[in-house]
C-alpha positions as CSV (number, residue, x, y, z in Angstrom):
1,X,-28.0,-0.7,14.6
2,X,-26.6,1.6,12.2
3,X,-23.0,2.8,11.6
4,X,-22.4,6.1,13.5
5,X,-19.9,8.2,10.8
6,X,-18.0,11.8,11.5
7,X,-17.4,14.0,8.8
8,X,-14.8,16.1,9.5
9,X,-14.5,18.8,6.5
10,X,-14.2,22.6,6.3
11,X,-16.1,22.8,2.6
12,X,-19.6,23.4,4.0
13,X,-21.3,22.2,0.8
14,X,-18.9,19.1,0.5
15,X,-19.8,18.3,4.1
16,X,-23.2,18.4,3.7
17,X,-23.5,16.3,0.2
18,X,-21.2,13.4,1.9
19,X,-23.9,13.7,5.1
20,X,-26.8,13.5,2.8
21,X,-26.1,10.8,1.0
22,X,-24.3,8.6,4.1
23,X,-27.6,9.3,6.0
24,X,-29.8,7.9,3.1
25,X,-27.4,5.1,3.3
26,X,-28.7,4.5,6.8
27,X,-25.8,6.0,8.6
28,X,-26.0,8.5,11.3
29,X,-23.5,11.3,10.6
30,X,-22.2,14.2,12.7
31,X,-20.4,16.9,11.1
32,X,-17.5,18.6,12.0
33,X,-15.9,21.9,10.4
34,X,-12.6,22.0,11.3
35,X,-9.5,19.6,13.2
36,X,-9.9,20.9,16.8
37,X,-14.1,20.3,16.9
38,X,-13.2,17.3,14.5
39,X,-10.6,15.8,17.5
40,X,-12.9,16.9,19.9
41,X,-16.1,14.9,18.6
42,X,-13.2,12.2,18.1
43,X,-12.2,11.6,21.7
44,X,-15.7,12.4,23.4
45,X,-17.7,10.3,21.2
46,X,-17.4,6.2,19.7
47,X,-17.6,6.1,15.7
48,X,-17.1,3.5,13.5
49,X,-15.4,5.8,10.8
50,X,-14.2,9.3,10.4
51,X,-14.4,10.5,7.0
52,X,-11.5,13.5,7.2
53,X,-10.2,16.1,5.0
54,X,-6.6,16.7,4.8
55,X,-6.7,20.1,4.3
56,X,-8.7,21.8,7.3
57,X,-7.6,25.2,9.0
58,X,-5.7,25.1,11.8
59,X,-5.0,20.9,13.3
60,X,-4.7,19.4,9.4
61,X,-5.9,16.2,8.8
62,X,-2.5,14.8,8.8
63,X,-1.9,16.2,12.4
64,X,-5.6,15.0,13.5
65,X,-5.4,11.0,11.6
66,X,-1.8,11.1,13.9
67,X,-3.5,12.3,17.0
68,X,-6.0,9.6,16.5
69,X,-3.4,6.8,16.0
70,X,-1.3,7.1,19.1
71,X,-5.1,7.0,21.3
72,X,-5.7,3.4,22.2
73,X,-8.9,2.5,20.5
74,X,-8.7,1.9,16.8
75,X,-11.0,4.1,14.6
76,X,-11.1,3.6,10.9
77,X,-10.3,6.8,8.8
78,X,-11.2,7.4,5.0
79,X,-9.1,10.2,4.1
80,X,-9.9,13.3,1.6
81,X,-7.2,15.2,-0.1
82,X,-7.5,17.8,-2.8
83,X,-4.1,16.8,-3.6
84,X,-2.9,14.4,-5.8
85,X,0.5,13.3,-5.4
86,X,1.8,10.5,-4.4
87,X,3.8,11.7,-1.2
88,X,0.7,13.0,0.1
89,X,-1.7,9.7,-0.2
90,X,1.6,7.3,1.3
91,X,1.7,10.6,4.1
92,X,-1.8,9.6,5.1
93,X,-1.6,6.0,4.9
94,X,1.8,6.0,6.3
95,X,-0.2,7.8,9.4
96,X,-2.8,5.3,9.7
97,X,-5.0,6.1,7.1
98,X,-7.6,3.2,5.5
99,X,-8.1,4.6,2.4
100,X,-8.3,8.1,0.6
101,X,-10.0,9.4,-1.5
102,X,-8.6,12.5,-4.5
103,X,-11.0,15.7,-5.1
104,X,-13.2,15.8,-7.1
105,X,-14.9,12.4,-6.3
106,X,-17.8,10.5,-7.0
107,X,-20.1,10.5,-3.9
108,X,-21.6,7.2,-5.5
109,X,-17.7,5.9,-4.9
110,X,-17.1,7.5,-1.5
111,X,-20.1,5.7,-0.4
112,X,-19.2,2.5,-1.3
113,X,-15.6,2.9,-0.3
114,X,-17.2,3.6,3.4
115,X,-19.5,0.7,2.7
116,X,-16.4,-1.5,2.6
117,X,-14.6,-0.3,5.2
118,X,-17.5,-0.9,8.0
119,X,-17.8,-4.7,5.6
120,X,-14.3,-5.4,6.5
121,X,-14.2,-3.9,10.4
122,X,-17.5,-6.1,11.0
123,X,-16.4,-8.7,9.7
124,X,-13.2,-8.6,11.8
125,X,-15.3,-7.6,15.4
126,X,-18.0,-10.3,13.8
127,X,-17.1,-12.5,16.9
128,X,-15.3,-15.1,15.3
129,X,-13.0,-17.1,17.4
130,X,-10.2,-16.3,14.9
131,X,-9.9,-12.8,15.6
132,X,-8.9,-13.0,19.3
133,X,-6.2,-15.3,18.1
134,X,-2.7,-14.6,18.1
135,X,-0.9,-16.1,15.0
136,X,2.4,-17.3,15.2
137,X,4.4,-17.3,11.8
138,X,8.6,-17.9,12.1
139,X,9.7,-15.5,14.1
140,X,6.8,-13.1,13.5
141,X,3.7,-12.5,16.2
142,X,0.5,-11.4,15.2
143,X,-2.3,-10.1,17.8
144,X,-5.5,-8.9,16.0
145,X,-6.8,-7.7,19.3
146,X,-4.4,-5.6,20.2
147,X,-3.6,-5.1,15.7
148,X,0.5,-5.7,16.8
149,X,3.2,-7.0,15.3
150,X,5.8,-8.2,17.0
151,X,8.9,-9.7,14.7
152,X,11.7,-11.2,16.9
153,X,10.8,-9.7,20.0
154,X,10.9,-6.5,19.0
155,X,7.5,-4.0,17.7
156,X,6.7,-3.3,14.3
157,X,4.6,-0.2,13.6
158,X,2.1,-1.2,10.6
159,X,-0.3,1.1,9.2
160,X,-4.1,0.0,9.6
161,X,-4.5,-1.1,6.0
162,X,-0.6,-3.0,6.2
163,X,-1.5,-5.2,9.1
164,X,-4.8,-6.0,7.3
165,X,-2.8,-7.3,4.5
166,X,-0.9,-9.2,6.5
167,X,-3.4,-10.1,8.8
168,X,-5.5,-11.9,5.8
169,X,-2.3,-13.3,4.6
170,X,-1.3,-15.0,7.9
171,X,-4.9,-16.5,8.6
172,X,-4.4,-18.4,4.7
173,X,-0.7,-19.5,5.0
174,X,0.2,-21.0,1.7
175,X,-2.8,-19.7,-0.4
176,X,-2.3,-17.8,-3.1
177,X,-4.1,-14.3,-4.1
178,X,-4.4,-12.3,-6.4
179,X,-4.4,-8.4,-6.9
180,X,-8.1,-8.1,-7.5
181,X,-8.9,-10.8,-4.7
182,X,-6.3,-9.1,-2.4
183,X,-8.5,-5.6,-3.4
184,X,-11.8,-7.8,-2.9
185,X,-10.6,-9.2,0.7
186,X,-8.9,-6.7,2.0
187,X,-9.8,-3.4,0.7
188,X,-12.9,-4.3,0.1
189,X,-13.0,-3.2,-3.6
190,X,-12.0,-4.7,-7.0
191,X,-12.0,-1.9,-9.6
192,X,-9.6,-2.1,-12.5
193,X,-6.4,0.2,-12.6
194,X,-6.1,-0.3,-8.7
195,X,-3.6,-3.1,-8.8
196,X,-1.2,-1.3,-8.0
197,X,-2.1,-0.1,-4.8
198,X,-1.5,-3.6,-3.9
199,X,1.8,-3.6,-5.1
200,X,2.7,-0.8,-3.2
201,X,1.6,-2.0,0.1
202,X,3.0,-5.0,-0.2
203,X,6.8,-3.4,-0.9
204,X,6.2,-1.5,2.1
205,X,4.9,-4.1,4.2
206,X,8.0,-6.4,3.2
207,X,10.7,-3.5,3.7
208,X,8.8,-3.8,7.3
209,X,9.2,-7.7,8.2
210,X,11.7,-8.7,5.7
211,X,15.5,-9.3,6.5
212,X,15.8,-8.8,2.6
213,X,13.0,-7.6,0.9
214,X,14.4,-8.6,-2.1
215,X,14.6,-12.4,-1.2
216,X,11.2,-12.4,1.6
217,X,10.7,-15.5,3.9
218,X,6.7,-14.5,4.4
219,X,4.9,-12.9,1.6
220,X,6.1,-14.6,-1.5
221,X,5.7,-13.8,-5.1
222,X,3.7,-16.4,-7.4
223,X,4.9,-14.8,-10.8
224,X,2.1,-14.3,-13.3
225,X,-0.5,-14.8,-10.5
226,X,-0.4,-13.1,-7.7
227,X,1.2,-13.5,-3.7
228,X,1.1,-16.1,-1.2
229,X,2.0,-16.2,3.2
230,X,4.8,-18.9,3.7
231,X,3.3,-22.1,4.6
232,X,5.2,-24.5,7.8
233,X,7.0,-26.0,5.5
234,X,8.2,-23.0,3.3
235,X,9.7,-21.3,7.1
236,X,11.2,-24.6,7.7
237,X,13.3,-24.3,4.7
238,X,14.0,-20.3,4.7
């Protein structure tokens, strides 16, 4: 069966191009022009991605992607900003956005950036045992159904991409990544000059679970190589 996408973008000829070529990818696509129809195709209809704008008249995309966050049922967003700045792409993900994307962009890269998001949210539904497990890891909890955290009793809000990345850690406790394999497994890209968007999620993630981010108990540094999860032995001794 294939995907089911919502576009959710004001520029009609952007709209349609993304449409076209998603459909020629085999998806089935539904367009919406603005936030409110864009919320309202949200909540009446299942999709397995939302590909939204961040500047639409009247509910932004910032104000929609927040809207769909605090529903119950986990959609993946893609987000599209003619902005560039940094406060505005950590705005979005910081609001539970999977990925953006900068205007202009390639449609051939938008295409396979939505490619890899349904990859890695297949593979998670695939029916694997392992994903209705809850992982246990010092004193954090880790429940992929529900996608909470839980760190000493008390709740700790992750963006969808951050408990990803500490999801993947947590199932390979001990192994140790790379940037590109981290990009590979869990964004579900590798293309040079992206590194750093691992670093980046990874200072934020630890500011998150770390009693000192500076000195972290769970996602440890492997200098000149990349980042491991703490291993039994390495909580034992923290």
């Amino acid at each position: 069966m294939s995907h089911r996408i919502l576009v959710v973008e004001d520029h009609r000829d952007i709209a349609d191009l993304v449409a076209l070529h998603l459909r020629d990818a085999g998806m089935q696509v539904d367009v919406a022009r603005d936030g409110e129809s864009g919320l309202a195709h949200a909540t009446e209809s299942d999709y397995d991605l939302i590909v939204l704008d961040l500047m639409l008249p009247g509910l932004d995309g910032l104000e929609l992607c927040r809207r769909l966050r605090a529903r119950d049922d986990y959609t993946p967003v893609l987000m599209l900003t003619a902005k560039s700045s940094e406060l505005d792409r950590v705005a979005g993900l910081e609001l539970g956005a999977d990925d953006y994307l900068t205007k202009p962009f390639s449609i051939r890269e938008l295409v396979a950036r939505v490619k890899a998001i349904l990859r890695r949210v297949d593979a998670l539904g695939g029916g694997e045992a392992v994903v209705d497990e809850v992982l246990h890891a010092g004193a954090l909890v880790i429940d992929p159904a529900r996608r909470s955290v839980n760190l000493e009793g008390e709740r700790v809000e992750l963006t969808a991409r951050e408990f990803d990345l500490l999801w993947h850690f947590a199932r390979h406790p001990g192994r140790v990544f790379s940037r590109s394999q981290l990009l590979d497994h869990v964004w579900g890209y590798g293309h040079d000059g992206y590194e750093h968007t691992v670093n980046s999620h990874i200072n934020r993630l630890r500011a998150k679970i770390e009693a000192d981010p500076a000195h972290p108990r769970y996602i440890l540094t492997v200098w000149g190589v990349g980042y491991r999860f703490a291993d039994e032995r390495d909580l034992r001794a923290s």
